[in-house]
C-alpha positions in Angstrom: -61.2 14.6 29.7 -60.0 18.2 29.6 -58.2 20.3 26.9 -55.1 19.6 28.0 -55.8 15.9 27.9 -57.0 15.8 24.6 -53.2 17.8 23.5 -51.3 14.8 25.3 -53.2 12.3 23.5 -53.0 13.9 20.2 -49.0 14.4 21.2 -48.8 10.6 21.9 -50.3 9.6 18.7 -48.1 11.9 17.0 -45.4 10.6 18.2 -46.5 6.8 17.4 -47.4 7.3 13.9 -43.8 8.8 13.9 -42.1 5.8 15.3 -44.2 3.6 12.8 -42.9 5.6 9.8 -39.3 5.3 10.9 -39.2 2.0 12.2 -41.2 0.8 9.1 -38.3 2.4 6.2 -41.8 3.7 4.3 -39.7 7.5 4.8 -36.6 5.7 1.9 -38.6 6.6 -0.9 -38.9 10.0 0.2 -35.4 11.1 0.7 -33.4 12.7 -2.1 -30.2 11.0 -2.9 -26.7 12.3 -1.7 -24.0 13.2 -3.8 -21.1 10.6 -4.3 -18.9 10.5 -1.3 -16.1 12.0 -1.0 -16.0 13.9 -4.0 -13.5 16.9 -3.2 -11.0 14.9 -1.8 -8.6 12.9 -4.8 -7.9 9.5 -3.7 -4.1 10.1 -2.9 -5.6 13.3 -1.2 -7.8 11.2 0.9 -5.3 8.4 1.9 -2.6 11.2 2.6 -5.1 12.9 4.9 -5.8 9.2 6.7 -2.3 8.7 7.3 -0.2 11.8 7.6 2.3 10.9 10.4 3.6 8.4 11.7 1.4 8.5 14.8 -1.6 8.4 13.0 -0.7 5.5 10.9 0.1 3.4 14.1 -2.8 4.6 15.9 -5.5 3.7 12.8 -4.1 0.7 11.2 -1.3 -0.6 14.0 1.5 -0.6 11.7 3.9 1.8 11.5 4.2 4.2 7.8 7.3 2.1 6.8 6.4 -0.9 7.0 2.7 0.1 5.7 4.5 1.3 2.9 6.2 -1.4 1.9 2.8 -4.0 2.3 1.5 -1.9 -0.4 4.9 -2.1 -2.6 4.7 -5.9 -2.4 0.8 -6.0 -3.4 1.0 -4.5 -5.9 4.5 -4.9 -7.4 3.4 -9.1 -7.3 0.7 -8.2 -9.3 -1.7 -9.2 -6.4 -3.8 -5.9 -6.0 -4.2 -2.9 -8.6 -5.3 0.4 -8.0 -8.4 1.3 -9.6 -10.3 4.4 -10.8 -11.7 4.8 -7.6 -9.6 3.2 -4.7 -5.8 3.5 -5.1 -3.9 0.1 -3.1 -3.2 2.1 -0.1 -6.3 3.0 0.4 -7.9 0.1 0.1 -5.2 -1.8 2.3 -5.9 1.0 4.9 -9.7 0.1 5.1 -8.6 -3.3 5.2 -5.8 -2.9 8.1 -8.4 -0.6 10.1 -11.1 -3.1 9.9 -9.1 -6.0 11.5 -6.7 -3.8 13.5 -9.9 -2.4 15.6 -12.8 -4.9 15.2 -14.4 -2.1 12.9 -17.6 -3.3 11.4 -18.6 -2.5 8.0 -21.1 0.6 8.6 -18.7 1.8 10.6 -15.7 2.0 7.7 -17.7 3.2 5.0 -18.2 6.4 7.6 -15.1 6.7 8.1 -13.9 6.1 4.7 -16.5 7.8 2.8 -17.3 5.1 0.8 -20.5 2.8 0.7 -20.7 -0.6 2.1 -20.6 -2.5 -1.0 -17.4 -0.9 -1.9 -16.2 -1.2 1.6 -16.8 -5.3 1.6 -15.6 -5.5 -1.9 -11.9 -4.0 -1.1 -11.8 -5.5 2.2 -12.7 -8.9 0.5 -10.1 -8.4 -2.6 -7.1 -7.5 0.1 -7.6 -10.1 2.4 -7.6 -12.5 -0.4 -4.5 -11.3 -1.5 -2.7 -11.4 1.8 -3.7 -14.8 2.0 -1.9 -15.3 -1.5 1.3 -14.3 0.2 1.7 -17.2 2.0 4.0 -18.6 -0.7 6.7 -15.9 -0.1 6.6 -15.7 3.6 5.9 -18.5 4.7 8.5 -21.1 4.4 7.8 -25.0 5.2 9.9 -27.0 7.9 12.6 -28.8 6.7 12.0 -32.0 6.8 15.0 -32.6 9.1 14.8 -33.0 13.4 17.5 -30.5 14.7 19.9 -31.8 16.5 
C-alpha cells in the first residue's frame, strides 16, 4: 500500500463514521435549539402574506379569496373554531385547505407554514373536525317523497 492508499482509506472511514453519526440521530443532542418560528411575522401578517391575491389564494388552497373568506366567517361566527394566541382561524383553515387541496404531508406544512408538526396536526385535526360539524347546515336530507 502506498501513501496515497492509506489517504483514501483514511477518507473512506471518514466518511463512514460520518454516515453512522447522521444516520444514527447521536448529532440531536448536540445542536443548539432554533428560535420560535416565525417570530417577525404577526399572525394576520403571516396569513396576509400567504394569500395576498386572488391568484395566490386559488393557486395554494383551490378556493377562490371570497369564498375562503366566508368558510372562515361561518367557522367561527358558529362558534365551531376560535382564533387563538398563536394561530388566528384563517390561518389555520389555510394549513388545513393546503394540506388537502395538494396532498401536502405534514413535514412539508410546517415548512411552509413555519410552524412545527405538532401544531401543524393539531389545527389541521381541530378544522377538519369542524368542517365535518357543518354537515347539519349544508347538508339537507331527502325528502322522504319519490318525485313525480
Amino acid at each position: 500500500m502506498t501513501h496515497d492508499d492509506d489517504e483514501i482509506n483514511f477518507a473512506c472511514a471518514a466518511i463512514v463514521n460520518a454516515a453512522t453519526l447522521l444516520t444514527s440521530n447521536a448529532y440531536l443532542d448536540v445542536i443548539d435549539k432554533r428560535p420560535p418560528r416565525n417570530q417577525y411575522l404577526t399572525v394576520r401578517q403571516f396569513t396576509w402574506d400567504l394569500v395576498n391575491t386572488e391568484e395566490d389564494c386559488f393557486d395554494l388552497l383551490r378556493m377562490n379569496l371570497e369564498a375562503f373568506d366566508r368558510l372562515v366567517y361561518i367557522l367561527k361566527g358558529t362558534g365551531r373554531l376560535h382564533d387563538t394566541i398563536h394561530c388566528n382561524v384563517a390561518e389555520q383553515l389555510a394549513i388545513f385547505l393546503h394540506a388537502v387541496a395538494h396532498n401536502e404531508k405534514n413535514r412539508t406544512l410546517k415548512c411552509y407554514f413555519k410552524r412545527s408538526g405538532a401544531t401543524i396536526s393539531y389545527y389541521f385535526n381541530e378544522v377538519m373536525y369542524a368542517i365535518i360539524s357543518l354537515h347539519d347546515e349544508f347538508i339537507k336530507p331527502p325528502r322522504g317523497e319519490t318525485p313525480q
